[in-house]
C-alpha positions in Angstrom: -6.5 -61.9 -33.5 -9.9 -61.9 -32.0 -10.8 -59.4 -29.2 -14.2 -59.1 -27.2 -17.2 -57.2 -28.3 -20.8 -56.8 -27.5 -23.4 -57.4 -30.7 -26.4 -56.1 -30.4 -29.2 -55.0 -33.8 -28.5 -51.9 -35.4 -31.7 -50.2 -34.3 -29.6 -50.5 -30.0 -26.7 -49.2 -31.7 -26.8 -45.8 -30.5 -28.1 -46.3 -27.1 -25.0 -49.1 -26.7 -22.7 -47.0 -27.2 -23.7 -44.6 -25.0 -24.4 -47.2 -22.1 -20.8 -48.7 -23.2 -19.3 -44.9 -23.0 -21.1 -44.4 -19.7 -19.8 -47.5 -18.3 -16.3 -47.2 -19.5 -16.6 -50.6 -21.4 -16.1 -49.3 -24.9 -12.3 -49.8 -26.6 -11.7 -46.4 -29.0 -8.7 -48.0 -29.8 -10.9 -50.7 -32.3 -13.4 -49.5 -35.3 -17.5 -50.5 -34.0 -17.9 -53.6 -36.7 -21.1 -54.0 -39.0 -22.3 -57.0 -39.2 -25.6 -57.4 -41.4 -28.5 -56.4 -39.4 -26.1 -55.9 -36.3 -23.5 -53.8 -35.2 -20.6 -55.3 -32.7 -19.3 -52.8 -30.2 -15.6 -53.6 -29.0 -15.1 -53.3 -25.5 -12.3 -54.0 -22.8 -11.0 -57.3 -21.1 -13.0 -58.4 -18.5 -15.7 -56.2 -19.2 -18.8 -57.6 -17.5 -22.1 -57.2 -19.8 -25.7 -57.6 -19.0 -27.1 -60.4 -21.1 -30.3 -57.8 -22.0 -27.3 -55.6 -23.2 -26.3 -57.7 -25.6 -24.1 -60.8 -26.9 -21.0 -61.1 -25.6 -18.8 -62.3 -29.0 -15.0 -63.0 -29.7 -14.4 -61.5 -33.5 -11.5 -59.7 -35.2 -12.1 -55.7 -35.1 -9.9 -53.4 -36.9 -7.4 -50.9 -35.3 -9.0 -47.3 -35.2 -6.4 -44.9 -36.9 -7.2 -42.0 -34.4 -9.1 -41.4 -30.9 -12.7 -41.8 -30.8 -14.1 -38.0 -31.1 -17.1 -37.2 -29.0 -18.0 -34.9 -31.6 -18.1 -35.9 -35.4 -16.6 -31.9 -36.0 -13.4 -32.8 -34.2 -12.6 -35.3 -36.8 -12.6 -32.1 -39.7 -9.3 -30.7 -40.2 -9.4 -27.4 -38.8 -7.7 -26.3 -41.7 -10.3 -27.5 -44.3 -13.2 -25.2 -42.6 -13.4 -23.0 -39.2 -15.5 -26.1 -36.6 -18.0 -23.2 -35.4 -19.5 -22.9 -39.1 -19.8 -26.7 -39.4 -23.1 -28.3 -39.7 -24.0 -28.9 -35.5 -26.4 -31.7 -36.7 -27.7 -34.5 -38.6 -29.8 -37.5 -39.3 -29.2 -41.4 -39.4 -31.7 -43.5 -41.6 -30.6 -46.7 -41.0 -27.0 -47.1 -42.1 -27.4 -43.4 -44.0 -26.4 -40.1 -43.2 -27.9 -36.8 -44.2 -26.5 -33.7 -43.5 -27.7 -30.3 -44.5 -24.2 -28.2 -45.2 -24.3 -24.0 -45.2 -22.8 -22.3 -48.1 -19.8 -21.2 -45.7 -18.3 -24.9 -45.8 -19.6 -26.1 -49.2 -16.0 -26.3 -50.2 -15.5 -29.3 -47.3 -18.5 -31.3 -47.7 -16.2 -33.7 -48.5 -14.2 -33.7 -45.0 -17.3 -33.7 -43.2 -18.6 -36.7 -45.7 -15.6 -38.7 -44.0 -15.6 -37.5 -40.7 -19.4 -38.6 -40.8 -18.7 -41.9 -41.9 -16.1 -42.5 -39.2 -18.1 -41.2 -36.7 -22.0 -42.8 -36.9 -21.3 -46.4 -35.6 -23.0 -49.0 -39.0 -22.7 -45.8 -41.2 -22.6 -46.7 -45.2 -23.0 -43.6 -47.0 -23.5 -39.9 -46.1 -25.2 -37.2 -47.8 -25.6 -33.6 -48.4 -29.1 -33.0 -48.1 -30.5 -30.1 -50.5 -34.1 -30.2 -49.1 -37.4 -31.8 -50.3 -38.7 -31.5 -53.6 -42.2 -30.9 -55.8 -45.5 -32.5 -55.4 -44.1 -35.8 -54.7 -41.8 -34.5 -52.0 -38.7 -36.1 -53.6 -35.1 -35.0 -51.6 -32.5 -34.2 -53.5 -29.1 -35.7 -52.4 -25.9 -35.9 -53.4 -22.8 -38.2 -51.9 -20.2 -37.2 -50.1 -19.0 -40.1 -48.6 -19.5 -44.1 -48.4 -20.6 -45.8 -51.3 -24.6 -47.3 -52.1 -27.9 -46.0 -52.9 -30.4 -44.4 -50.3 -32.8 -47.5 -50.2 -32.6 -48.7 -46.6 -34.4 -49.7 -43.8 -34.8 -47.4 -40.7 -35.6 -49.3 -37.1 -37.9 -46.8 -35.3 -39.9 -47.5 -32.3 -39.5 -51.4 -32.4 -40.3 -51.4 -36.3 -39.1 -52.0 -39.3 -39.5 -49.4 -42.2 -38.6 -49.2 -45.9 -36.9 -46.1 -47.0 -35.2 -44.5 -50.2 -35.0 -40.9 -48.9 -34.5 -39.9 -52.9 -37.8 -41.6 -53.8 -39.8 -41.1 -50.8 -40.3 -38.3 -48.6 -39.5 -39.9 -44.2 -38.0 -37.9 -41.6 -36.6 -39.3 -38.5 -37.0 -36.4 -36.3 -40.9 -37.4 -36.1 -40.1 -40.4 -34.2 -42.2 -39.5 -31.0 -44.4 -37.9 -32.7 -45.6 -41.3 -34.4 -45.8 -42.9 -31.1 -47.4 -39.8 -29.6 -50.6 -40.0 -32.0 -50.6 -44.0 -32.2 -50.8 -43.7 -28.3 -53.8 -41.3 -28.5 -56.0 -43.4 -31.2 -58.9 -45.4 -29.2 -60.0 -48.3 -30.1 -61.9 -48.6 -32.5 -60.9 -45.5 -34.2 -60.7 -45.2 -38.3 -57.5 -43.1 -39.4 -56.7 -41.2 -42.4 -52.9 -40.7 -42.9 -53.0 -37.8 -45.6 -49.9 -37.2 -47.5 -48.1 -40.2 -45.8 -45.0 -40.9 -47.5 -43.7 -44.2 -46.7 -46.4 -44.4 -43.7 -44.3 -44.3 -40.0 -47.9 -42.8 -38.6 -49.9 -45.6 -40.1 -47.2 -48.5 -39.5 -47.0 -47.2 -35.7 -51.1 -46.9 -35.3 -51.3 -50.6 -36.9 -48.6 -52.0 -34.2 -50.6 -50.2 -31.6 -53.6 -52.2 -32.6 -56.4 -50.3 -31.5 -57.7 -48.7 -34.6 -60.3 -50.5 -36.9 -58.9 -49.3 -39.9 -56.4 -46.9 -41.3 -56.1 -45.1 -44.9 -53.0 -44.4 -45.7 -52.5 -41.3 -48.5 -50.3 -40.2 -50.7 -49.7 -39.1 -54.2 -46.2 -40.5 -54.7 -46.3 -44.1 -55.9 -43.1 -45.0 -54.9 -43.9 -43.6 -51.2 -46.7 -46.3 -51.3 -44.9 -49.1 -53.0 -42.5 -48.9 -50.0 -45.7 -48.4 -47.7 -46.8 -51.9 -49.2 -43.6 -53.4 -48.4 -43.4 -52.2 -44.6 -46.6 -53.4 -43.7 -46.0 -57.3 -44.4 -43.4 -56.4 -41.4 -46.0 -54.9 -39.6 -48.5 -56.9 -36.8 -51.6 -55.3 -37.5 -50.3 -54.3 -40.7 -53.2 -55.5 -42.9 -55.6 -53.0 -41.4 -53.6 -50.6 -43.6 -55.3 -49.5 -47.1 -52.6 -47.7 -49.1 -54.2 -45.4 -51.7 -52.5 -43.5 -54.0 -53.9 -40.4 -54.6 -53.8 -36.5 -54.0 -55.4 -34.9 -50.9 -58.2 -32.6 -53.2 -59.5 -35.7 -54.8 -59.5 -38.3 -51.9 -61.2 -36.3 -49.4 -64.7 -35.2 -51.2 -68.0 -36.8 -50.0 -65.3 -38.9 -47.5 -66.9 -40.7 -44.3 -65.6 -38.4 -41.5 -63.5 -40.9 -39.5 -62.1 -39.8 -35.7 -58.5 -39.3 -36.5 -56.8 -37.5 -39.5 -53.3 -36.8 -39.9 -51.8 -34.0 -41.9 -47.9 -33.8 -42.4 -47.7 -31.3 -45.1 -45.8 -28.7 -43.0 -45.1 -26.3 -46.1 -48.5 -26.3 -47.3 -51.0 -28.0 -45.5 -53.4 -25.0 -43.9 -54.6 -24.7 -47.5 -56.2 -28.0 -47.2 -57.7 -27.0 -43.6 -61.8 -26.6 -45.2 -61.6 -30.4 -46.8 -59.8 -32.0 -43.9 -62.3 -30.0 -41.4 -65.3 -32.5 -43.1 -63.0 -35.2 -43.0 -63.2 -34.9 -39.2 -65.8 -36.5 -37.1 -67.8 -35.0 -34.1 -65.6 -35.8 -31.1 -62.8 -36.6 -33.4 -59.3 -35.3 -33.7 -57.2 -33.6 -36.5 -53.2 -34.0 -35.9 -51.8 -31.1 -37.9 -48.3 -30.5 -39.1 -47.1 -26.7 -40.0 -43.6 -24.7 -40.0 -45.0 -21.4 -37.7 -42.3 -18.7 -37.1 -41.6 -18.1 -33.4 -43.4 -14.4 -33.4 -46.8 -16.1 -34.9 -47.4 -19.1 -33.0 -50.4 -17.7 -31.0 -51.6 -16.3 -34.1 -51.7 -19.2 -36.5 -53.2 -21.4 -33.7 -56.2 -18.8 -34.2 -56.3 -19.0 -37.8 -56.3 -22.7 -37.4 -59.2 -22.9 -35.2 -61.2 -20.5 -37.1 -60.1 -22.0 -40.8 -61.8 -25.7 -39.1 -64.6 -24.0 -37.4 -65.7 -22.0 -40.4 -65.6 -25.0 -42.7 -67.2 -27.9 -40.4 -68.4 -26.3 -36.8 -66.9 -25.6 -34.2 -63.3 -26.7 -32.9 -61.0 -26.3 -30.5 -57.2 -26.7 -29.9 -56.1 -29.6 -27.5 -52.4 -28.9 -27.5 -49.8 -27.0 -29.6 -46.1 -27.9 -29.1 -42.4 -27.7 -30.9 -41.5 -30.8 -32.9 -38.0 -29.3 -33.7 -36.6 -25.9 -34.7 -36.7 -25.6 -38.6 -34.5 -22.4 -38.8 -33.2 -20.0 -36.2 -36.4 -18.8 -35.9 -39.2 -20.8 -37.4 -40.1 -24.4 -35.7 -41.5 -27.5 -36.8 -44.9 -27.5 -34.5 -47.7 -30.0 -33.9 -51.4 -28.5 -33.5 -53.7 -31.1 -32.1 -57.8 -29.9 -32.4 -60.9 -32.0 -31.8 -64.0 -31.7 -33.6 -66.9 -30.6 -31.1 -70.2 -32.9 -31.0 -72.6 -32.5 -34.1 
């Protein structure tokens, strides 16, 4: 039997729902339906939808075994592991989850693999995340749910972007970051992405269209293979370079261009003398570091002087919180400028 639903493409999924929820036009008693590139949302009879909300459809939806949960941890047994020790957060990457699990629940990653799946509306397969990897900054995963590889294609920011989170370092918490620094390139502007993985700075700064040419770097093939593929998606995309290659042998004797980005938040200050040159007078370095809490003042300092001593003088535009990293350490973004030669 068919029932009513709304379709819309799997990069609205998330904000239909919660409209839907809002509303009170989504049906918990019926399982969201993936259909290809789009997800269909089932809601209730006589609902009356907004066609910029989506397509109003007649398919057949499966019956939903239990109550929608407005929390995936509601959906864990409470026997399996105590729901204040269970993982508060994760990611989506198109249709894949990560989740980082503490030691405390290990034994129930597979409960919270399931609840995970059930949960994320167009999820395939979720995974336990073990953290990012050597020089080619590989994650290590392993499945705990759903059934596939971890090649997909995230829909960020009205694009398109080729993934395999175990090939290619991406993270989808930088989303506003990406359209943050493509809104702050002028035109005109050259860009070098440095250590880009599969390029979400340089596909965004492309779609913007105001920058005469961007260099995209990394030293992990497959990070610029998928790179290669995402641009062809991309308006704008061609004034991409992709260039395979390590940060220590790319930047020597460099023109300085008036935009560098460095997302190396582990160990990227090492590299602050070589990106310093890399920087044009009046130009701006976007830099990417995990800073405890306690030291934020004081590795803004260090920054400033580690440029300065290297290339002249700079200073520090802004200095803001990306996301916390640990209870007391924070992904945070340093933006400098390069004063006038």
């Amino acid at each position: 039997m068919s029932d009513r639903g709304v379709r819309v493409p799997r990069h609205r999924g998330e904000a239909t729902r919660r409209w839907l929820v809002a509303e009170g036009l989504l049906r918990t008693d019926l399982v969201i339906r993936s259909d290809g590139e789009a997800l269909v949302f089932p809601v209730v009879a006589g609902a009356v939808v907004p066609p910029d909300r989506g397509e109003v459809v007649e398919v057949e939806f499966a019956a939903r075994a239990a109550p929608e949960a407005s929390d995936y941890r509601d959906l864990v047994p409470p026997d399996v592991a105590p729901r204040d020790e269970l993982p508060r957060s994760f990611d989506v990457v198109g249709d894949v989850v990560l989740v980082r699990i503490p030691p405390s629940v290990a034994g129930a990653a597979s409960a919270i693999g399931a609840a995970l799946l059930d949960f994320v509306p167009g999820a395939r397969i979720v995974g336990w995340d073990r953290g990012v990897h050597g020089p080619d900054r590989r994650r290590t995963i392993e499945r705990i749910a759903g059934a596939g590889g971890w090649a997909t294609v995230h829909h960020e920011n009205h694009l398109a972007i080729e993934v395999d989170l175990e090939r290619a370092y991406f993270s989808p918490r930088l989303a506003r970051e990406h359209a943050r620094v493509a809104g702050d390139v002028a035109a005109g502007d050259r860009v070098y992405d440095l250590c880009c993985g599969v390029g979400p700075f340089s596909l965004q700064i492309a779609h913007a269209g105001r920058a005469r040419s961007i260099t995209a770097v990394d030293a992990n093939p497959d990070a610029i293979a998928l790179l290669e593929r995402s641009r062809t998606r991309v308006d704008g995309g061609e004034r991409i370079v992709a260039v395979r290659d390590r940060i220590e042998s790319f930047l020597p004797d460099r023109e300085p261009v008036e935009r560098v980005i460095l997302n190396l938040p582990h160990e990227g200050i090492k590299y602050a003398p070589s990106v310093a040159r890399a920087v044009a007078p009046g130009g701006r370095f976007y830099h990417y570091e995990i800073v405890p809490r306690a030291e934020l003042n004081g590795r803004a300092e260090a920054l400033v002087h580690a440029l300065s001593t290297a290339a002249g003088p700079f200073r520090l535009l802004d200095a803001h919180t990306v996301h916390p990293y640990s209870p007391d350490a924070d992904l945070t973004a340093f933006v400098l400028e390069r004063g006038p030669a």
